[in-house]
Residue, then its C-alpha position, 0 to 999 in steps of 0.5 A: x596709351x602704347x601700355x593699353x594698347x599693348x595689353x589689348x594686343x596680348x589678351x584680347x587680339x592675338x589670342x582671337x587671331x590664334x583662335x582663328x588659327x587653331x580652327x583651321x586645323x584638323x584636332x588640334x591637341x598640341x600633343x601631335x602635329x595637325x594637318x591642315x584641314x581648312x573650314x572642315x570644322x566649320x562644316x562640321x559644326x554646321x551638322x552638329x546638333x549639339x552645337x544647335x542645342x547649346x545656341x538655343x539654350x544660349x539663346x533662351x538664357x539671353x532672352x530671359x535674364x537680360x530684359x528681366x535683370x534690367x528691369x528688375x535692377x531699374x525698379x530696385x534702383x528706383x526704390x533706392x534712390x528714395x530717401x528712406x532709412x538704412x538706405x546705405x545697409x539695402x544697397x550694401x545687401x544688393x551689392x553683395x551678392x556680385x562681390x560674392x565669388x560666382x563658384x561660392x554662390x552658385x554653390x550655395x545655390x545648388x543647396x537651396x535648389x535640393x530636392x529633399x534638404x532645398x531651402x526652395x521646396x520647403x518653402x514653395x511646400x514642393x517636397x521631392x522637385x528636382x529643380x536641377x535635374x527636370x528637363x521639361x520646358x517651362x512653358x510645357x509645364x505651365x500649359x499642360x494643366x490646360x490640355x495643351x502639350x508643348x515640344x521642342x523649342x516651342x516648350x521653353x528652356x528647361x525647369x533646370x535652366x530656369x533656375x539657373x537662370x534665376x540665380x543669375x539675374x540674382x547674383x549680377x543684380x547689385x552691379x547693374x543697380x549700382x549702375x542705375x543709381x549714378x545714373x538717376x541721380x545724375x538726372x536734376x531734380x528741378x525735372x520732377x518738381x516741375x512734373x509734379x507741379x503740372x500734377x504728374x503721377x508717380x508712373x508718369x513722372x517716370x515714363x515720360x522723365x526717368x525712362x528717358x533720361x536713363x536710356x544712356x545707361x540701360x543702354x549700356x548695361x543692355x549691351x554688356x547684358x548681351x555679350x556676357x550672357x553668350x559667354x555663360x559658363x561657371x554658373x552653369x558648370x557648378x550648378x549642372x555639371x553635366x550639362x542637364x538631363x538632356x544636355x537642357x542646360x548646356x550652352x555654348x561656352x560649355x560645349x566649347x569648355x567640354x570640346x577643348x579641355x574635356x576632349x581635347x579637340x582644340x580645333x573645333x573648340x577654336x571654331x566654336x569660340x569664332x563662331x560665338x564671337x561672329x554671332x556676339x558681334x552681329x547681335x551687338x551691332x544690330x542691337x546698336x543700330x536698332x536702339x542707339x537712335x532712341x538713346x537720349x544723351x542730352x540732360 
């Protein structure tokens, strides 16, 4: 126990607590002392509009590939669980994209979205569409062949922040599907005998059993969902350097790598990493409380 706890105080509490520390600090680049300058950083962080760009665009990114990746990862989990050939060869292809390395992928991926030379566009026939450099919001895209135009928040994340988004949910997918098959199938099959002989469908069987009984692990994969989304970076960095057009693509871990490493203002950087650990912490507490009660742990 001592040698764990002794890890988690090093990597995990000392440098939260140090971070803290730094925040309170005017510009903090460790190449001059700093003065002490309080929740002046905080302030300021409240006034800047970056700041509020990178929490929305972090929140639309949550909004859009936890939900869908767990759905995604439970249908495909369910077709695994069946018996059908070369079972073992389509759950190795699931899996290895999240054994892949997230820089190599989402390289690989900046060439599939290519405007002229993407393998997308070829085959969506959409030669020229700049998937990571088109600022307009998805849902202004959509509605305005319908007469109706979009701005702001209300137009949705970005055409390039949608894609970012897709090759997200693509690379994290084989680890929450491994995580769904243990879970089904540690759910007894007597349960769907029985429902199969009381003349259940196919969708039943699954509503009223699987969704059920699989709650303590899409639980679980919903809260490291969660907190991982808020802490989006790599993906984001290979794939849109600069943060988009507009700063679209731009969230909170990239406004505090560019902050800290690209300004060297580790002070406000320290603020913004606190800030996103509060909002972290809230999401997931109020998460828990709203969902733990429906969690079934008894089989």
């Amino acid at each position: 126990m001592w040698p764990a706890l002794a890890l988690l105080l090093v990597w995990q509490v000392f440098p939260t607590l140090y971070a803290f520390y730094l925040s309170l600090f005017d510009r903090v680049n460790f190449l001059r002392p700093a003065a002490f300058a309080g929740l002046q950083n905080y302030r300021i962080l409240l006034e800047d509009p970056l700041f509020w760009r990178a929490l929305g665009n972090t929140f639309w990114y949550v909004v859009f590939t936890v939900p869908t990746g767990l759905l995604l990862a439970t249908f495909v989990a369910i077709l695994l669980n069946t018996q059908v050939a070369f079972l073992g060869l389509y759950r190795t292809l699931f899996f290895l994209p999240y054994i892949t390395a997230l820089t190599a992928a989402a390289a690989v991926w900046r060439w599939i979205y290519h405007p002229e030379f993407g393998f997308l566009n070829w085959l969506l026939h959409t030669p020229g569409l700049d998937w990571l450099n088109t600022p307009t919001g998805v849902f202004a895209l959509l509605l305005r062949p319908l007469g109706v135009e979009l701005q702001g928040f209300l137009a949705g994340p970005s055409l390039a922040f949608v894609a970012v988004m897709a090759m997200s949910v693509w690379h994290f997918l084989g680890y929450q599907v491994v995580i769904l098959l243990a879970g089904l199938q540690a759910i007894p099959k007597e349960y769907y005998e029985a429902a199969e002989l009381d003349g259940a469908s196919f969708f039943q069987k699954h509503r009223l059993i699987t969704w059920p009984l699989l709650s303590p692990t899409t639980f679980f994969l919903f809260t490291l969902g969660l907190i991982g989304a808020f802490q989006v970076f790599t993906q984001v960095y290979v794939l849109t350097p600069t943060g988009g057009v507009l700063q679209d693509t731009l969230t909170l871990a990239f406004y505090l790598y560019n902050k800290g490493f690209r300004d060297s203002d580790f002070s406000y950087a320290s603020a913004i990493a606190m800030v996103t650990f509060l909002v972290i912490l809230a999401l997931t507490l109020v998460q828990r409380r709203l969902l733990e009660k429906r969690v079934n742990y008894e089989i």
